[in-house]
C-alpha positions in Angstrom: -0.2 48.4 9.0 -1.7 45.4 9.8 -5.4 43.7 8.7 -7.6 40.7 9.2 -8.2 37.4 8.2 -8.3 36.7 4.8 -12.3 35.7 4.2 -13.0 38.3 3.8 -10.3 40.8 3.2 -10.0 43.7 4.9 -10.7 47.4 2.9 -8.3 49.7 3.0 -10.4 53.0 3.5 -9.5 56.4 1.5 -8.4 59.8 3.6 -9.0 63.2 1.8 -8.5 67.0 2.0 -9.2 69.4 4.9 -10.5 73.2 5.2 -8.2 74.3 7.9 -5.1 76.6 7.2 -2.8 75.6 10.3 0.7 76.7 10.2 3.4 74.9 6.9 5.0 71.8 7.8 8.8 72.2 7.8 10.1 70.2 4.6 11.7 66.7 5.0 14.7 66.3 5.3 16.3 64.9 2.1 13.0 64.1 0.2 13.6 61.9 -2.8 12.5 63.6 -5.5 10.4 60.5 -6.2 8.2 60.4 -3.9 6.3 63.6 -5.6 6.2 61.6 -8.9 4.8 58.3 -7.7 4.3 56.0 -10.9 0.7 53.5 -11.1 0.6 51.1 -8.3 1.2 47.5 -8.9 -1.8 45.7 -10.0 -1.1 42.2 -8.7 1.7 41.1 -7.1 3.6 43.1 -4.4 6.8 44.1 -4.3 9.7 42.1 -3.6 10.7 41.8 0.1 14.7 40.9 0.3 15.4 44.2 1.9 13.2 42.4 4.3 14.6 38.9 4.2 11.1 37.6 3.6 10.4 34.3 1.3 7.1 35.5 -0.1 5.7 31.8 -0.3 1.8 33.0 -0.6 0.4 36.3 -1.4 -3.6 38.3 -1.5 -4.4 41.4 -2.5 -6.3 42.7 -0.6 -9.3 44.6 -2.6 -12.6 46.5 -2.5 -10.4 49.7 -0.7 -11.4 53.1 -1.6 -7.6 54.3 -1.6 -6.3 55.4 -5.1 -2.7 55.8 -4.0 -1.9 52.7 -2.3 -2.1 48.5 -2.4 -2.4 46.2 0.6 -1.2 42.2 0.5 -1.5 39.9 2.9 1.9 37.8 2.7 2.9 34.3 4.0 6.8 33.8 4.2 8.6 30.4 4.1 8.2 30.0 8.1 4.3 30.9 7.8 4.4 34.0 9.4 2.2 36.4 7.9 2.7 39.7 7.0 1.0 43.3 5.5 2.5 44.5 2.8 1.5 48.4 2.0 2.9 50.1 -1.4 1.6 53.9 -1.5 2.3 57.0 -3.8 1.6 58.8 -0.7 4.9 59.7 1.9 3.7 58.2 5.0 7.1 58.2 6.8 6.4 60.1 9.3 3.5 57.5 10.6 5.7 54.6 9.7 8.2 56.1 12.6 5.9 57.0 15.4 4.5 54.1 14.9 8.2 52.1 15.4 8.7 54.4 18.2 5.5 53.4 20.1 7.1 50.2 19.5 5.3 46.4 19.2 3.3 46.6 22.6 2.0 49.8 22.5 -1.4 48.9 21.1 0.1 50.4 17.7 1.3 48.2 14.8 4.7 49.0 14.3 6.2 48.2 11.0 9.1 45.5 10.6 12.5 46.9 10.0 14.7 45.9 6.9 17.8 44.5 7.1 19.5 48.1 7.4 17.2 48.5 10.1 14.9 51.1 8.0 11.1 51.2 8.4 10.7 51.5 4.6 12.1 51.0 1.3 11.8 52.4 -1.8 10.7 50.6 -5.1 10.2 52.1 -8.5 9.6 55.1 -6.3 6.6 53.6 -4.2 6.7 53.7 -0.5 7.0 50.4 1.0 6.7 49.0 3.8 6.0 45.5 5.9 4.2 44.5 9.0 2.6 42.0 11.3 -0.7 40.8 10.2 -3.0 41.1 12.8 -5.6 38.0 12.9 -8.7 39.8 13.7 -12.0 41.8 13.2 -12.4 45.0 11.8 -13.7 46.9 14.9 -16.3 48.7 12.3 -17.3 45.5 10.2 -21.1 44.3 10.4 -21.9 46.7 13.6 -19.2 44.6 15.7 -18.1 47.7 17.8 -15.9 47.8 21.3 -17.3 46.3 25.0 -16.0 48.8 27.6 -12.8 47.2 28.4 -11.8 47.3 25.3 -12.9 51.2 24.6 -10.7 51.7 28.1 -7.9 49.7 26.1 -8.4 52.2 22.9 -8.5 55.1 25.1 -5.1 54.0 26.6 -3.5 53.6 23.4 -4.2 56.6 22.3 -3.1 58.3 24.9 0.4 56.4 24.4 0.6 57.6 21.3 -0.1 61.5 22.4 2.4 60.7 25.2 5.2 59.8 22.6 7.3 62.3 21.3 7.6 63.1 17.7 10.2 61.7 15.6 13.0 64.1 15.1 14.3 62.4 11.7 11.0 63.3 9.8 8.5 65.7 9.7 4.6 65.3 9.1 3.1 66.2 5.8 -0.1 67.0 7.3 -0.2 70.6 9.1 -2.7 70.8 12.4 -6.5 69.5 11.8 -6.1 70.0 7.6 -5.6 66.5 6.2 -3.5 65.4 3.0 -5.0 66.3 -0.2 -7.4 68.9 -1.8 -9.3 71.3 1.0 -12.7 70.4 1.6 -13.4 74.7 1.4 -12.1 74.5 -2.1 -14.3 71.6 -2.7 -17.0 73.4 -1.5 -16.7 75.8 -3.9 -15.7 73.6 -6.9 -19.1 71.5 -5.9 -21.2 75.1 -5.7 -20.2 76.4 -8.9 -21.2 72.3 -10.0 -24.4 72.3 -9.1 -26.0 75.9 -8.6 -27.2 78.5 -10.6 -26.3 79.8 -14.0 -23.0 78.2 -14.2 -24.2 74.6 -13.1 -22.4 72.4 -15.4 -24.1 70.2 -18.1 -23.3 66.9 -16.6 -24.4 67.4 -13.0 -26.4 64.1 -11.8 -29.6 65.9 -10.8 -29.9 64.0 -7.6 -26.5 64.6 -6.8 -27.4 68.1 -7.2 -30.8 68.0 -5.3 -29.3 66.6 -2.6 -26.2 69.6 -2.5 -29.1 72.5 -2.8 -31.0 70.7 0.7 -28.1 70.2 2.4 -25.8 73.2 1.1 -26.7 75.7 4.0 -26.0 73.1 7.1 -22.2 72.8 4.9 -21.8 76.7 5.0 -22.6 76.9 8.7 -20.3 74.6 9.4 -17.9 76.5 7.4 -18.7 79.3 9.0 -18.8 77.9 12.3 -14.9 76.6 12.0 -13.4 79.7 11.0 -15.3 82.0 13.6 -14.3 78.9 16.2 -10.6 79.4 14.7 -10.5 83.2 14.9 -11.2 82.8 19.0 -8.7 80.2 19.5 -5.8 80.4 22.1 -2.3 78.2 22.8 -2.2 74.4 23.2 -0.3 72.0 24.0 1.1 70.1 20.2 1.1 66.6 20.4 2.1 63.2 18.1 -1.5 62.4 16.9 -3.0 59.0 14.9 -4.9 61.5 12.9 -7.9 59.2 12.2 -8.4 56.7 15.5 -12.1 55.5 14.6 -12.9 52.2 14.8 -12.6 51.4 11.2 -8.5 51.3 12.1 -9.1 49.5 14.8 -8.3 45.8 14.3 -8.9 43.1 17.3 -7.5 40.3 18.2 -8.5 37.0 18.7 -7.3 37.8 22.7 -10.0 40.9 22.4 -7.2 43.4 22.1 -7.7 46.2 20.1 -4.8 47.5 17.7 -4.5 50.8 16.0 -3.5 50.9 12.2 -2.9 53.2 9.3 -0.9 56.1 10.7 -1.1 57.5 6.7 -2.4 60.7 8.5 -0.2 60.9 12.0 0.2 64.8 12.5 1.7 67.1 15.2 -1.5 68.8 16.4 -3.4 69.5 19.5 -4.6 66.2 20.9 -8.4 67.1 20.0 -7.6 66.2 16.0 -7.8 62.5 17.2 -10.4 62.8 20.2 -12.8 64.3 18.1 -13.4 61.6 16.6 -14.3 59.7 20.0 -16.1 62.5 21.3 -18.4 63.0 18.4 -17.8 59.6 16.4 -17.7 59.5 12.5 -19.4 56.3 11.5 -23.1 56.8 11.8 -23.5 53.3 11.9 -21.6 52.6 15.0 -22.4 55.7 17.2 -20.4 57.0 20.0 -22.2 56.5 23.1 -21.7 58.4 26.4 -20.7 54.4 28.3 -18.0 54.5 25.6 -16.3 58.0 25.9 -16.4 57.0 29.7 -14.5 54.0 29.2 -12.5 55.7 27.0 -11.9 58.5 28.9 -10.7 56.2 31.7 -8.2 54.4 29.8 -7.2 58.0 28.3 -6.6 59.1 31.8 -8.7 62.3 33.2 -5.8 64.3 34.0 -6.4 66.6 30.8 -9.0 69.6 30.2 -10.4 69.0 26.7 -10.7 72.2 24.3 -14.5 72.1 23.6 -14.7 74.5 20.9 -11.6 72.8 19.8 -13.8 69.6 19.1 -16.5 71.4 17.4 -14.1 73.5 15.0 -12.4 69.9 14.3 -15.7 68.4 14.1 -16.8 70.9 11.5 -13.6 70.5 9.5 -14.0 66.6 9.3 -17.7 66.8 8.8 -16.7 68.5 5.4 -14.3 67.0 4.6 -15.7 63.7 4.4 -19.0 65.3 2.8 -17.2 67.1 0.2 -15.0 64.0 -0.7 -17.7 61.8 -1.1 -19.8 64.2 -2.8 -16.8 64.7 -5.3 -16.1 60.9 -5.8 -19.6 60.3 -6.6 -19.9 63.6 -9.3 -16.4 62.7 -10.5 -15.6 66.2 -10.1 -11.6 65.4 -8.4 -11.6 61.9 -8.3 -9.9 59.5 -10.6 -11.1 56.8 -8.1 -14.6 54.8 -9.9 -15.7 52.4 -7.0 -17.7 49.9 -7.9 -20.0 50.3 -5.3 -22.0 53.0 -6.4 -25.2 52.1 -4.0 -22.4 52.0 -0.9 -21.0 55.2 -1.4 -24.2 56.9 -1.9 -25.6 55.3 1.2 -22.5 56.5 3.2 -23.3 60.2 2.1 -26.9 59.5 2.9 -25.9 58.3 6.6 -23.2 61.4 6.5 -25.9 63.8 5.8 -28.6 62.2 8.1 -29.6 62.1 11.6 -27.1 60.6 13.1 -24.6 61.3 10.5 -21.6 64.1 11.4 -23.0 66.9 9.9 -26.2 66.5 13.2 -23.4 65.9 15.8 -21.8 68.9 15.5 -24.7 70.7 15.2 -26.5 69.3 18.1 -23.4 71.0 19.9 -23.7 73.6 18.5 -26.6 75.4 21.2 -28.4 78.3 19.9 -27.1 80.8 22.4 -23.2 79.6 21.1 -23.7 79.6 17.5 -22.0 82.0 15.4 -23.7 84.6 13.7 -25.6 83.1 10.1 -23.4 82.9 7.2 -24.3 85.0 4.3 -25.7 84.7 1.2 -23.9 83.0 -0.9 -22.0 85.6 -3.6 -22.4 84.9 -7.2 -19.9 82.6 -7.9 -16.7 83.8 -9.5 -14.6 82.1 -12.1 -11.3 83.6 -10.4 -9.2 80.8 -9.2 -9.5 80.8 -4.9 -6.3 81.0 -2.9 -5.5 77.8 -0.8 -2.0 78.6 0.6 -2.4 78.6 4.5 -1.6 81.4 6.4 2.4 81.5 7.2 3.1 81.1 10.4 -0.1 80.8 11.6 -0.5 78.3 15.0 -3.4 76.2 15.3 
């Protein structure tokens, strides 16, 4: 974990369901019962740190961040070294020790060990945990982006991390491509039955639902496309992933030296679940271009074949995810999360949706001759509850 300078404080961005049924996660290994009944974040101060032995002297919360289930503080100790303090509901272990594996050079910020020599502790049944806080810029803030060296530097760090192997003494909660949470194909459905026909509920915002009846068909063809994509899929190569290495977890130093943070969603996966995201790029506002998956792919090393309809399938799967979610947050429908910035959120879906938004970038791969066949009409929709237990066994 690690941030930027205080004025002004970095946001600590949500992560939200999938669509993808990739094969169960093995259970960890003696899960505190706990960590499944997380109780309401701290509002103000953060934990104590003695397991630590850190002298909190000064302390910020860090706010505006879209993530229900976990609280950031910057932290000065006695010997003004400062410090990001994390406190989720969410079991992010398995992140916490790839990233201490990677160790403090790898480009990765690794977490601070306790006194025990633990990467986290346990209060009141939250997940905490400490590290350095990295004086810099947000790579995504106000269009600031990478140069070329440092996209070379990204693309090497990544590839450190897909070089590492896993941790043996905890398993990932996330399963291939399909990220924590609520599946974006459920919320497909969920956001359907919201806003169409003869069971659209009372409440609906009717731009909300406008705007889900113009872009409803490119969502199901996406749909469509990933399963058919996932259907024709062969064997890879499993690999220790970030899970979500765009540059909004991407700090820099004041050296120019990009650092990778959050590893809440670091998976065991096929190493396109985190190149997708350079070879398509989520952020409409700072677009992927072709100099920058060069550089990238240099640092990355071009010893490696990329799975292309690997990247499309994963491309589809994040393009609804991050539709759905912000679709739901806005209606309400799954969300106890009420940002305040109404007008930001809305515009993020706007740019999601638009030209250079996710949902065009896959489909501009998507050639005419390669697309799958047209999805269907949409049935009536059905009050039955939908099934969303993945496949057992199946590989991804």
């Amino acid at each position: 974990m690690a941030g930027r300078e205080v004025s002004p404080p970095r946001s600590v961005r949500a992560d939200v369901g999938g669509t993808d049924d990739d094969e169960p996660v093995p259970a960890l290994p003696s899960d505190p019962p706990e960590l499944a009944t997380y109780p309401a974040l701290p509002s103000a101060r953060p934990p104590a740190l003695g397991e630590w032995g850190l002298d909190v002297v000064d302390e910020l919360l860090v706010v505006g961040g879209l993530d229900p289930d976990a609280a950031v503080w910057q932290v000065r100790d006695r010997s003004g070294d400062e410090w990001a303090v994390k406190a989720t509901r969410r079991d992010c272990r398995f992140g916490l020790a790839l990233a201490a594996a990677l160790g403090p050079d790898s480009g990765v910020v690794a977490p601070l060990p306790t006194r025990a020599g633990d990467h986290w502790a346990e209060h009141d049944g939250l997940l905490v945990s400490v590290a350095p806080w990295i004086l810099g810029d947000d790579a995504a803030e106000d269009g600031r982006g990478l140069d070329l060296h440092q996209w070379a530097e990204l693309g090497a760090v990544v590839r450190r991390v897909h070089d590492q192997p896993p941790p043996s003494s905890v398993a990932p909660l996330r399963a291939g491509v399909k990220r924590t949470g609520r599946r974006a194909r459920v919320r497909l459905r969920d956001l359907d039955a919201r806003f169409v026909g003869a069971g659209r509920a009372a409440g609906a915002d009717p731009e909300l639902a406008e705007l889900w009846h113009r872009h409803r068909d490119r969502l199901r063809q996406l749909e469509t496309t990933a399963l058919h994509l996932k259907e024709a899929r062969g064997e890879t190569t499993r690999v220790s992933c970030h899970g979500d290495p765009h540059l909004g977890n991407v700090v820099v130093d004041p050296a120019g030296r990009p650092w990778l943070i959050d590893l809440d969603e670091a998976t065991v996966a096929p190493r396109e679940v985190d190149l997708v995201l350079v070879e398509l790029g989520v952020l409409p506002g700072l677009p992927v271009e072709p100099e920058h998956r060069t550089a990238f792919r240099a640092g990355y090393g071009d010893d490696l074949q990329l799975d292309d309809d690997r990247i499309t399938r994963f491309g589809c799967v994040r393009a609804l995810e991050d539709v759905t979610a912000v679709f739901s947050a806005l209606e309400g429908a799954h969300s106890a999360q009420r940002d305040a910035d109404l007008v930001g959120v809305r515009a993020g879906l706007d740019d999601l949706l638009g030209p250079r938004g996710l949902v065009s970038l896959v489909e501009e791969r998507l050639a005419p001759e390669a697309r799958p066949p047209a999805p269907l009409a949409l049935a009536p929709i059905s009050t039955a509850p939908i099934s969303t237990a993945p496949t057992p066994g199946e590989p991804t």
